[in-house]
Every structure is written in structure tokens, then in C-alpha cells.
C-alpha positions as CSV (number, residue, x, y, z in Angstrom):
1,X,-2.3,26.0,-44.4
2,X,-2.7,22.0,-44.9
3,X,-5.7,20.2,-44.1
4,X,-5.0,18.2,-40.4
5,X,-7.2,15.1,-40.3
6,X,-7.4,13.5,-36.6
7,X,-5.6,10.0,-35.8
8,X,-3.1,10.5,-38.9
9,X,0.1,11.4,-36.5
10,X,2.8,9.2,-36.4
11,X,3.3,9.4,-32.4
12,X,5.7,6.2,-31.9
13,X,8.4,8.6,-30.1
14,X,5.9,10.3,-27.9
15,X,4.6,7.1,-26.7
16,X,8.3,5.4,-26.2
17,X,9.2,8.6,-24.2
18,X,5.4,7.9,-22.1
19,X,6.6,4.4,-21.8
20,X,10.1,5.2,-20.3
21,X,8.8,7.9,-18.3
22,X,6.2,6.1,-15.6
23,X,9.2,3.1,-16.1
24,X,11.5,5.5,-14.3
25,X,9.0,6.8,-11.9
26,X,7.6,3.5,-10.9
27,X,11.4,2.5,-10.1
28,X,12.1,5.4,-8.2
29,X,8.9,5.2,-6.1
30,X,10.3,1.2,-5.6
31,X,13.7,2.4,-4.4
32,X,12.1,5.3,-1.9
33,X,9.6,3.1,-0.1
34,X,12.8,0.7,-0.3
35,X,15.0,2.8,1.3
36,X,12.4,4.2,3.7
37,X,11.5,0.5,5.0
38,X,15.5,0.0,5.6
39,X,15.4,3.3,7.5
40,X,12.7,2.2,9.5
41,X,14.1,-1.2,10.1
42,X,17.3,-0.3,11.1
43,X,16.5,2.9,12.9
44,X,19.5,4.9,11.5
């Protein structure tokens, strides 16, 4: 079995992938409070 020496993992992906997942949940927590402030607003 090869010798695995810490920190030599190439983990660009990984962290694009980390990157575009809290981008996606930071705008879908945007667009619920969004949608519940309209709500609330315009009583619907």
C-alpha cells in the first residue's frame, strides 16, 4: 500500500463544490425570509 503523507491532496474540486454549496444555501435562506416577510406584509 503507498505511503499517504498529510496536506499532499489536491482538494481544488472539494473546495469549489464547499464553495457552491453554502452559495446556494445562503440564497435559499435569502429567498425564504424573502418570501416570508412578503407573506407577512401582505397577509395572503
Amino acid at each position: 500500500m503507498a505511503e499517504h503523507k498529510h496536506g499532499t491532496m489536491d482538494i481544488t474540486v472539494q473546495e469549489q463544490a464547499y464553495a457552491g454549496f453554502i452559495t446556494a444555501i445562503v440564497r435559499c435562506s435569502i429567498a425564504s425570509i424573502a418570501a416570508l416577510i412578503f407573506l407577512a406584509v401582505f397577509a395572503i
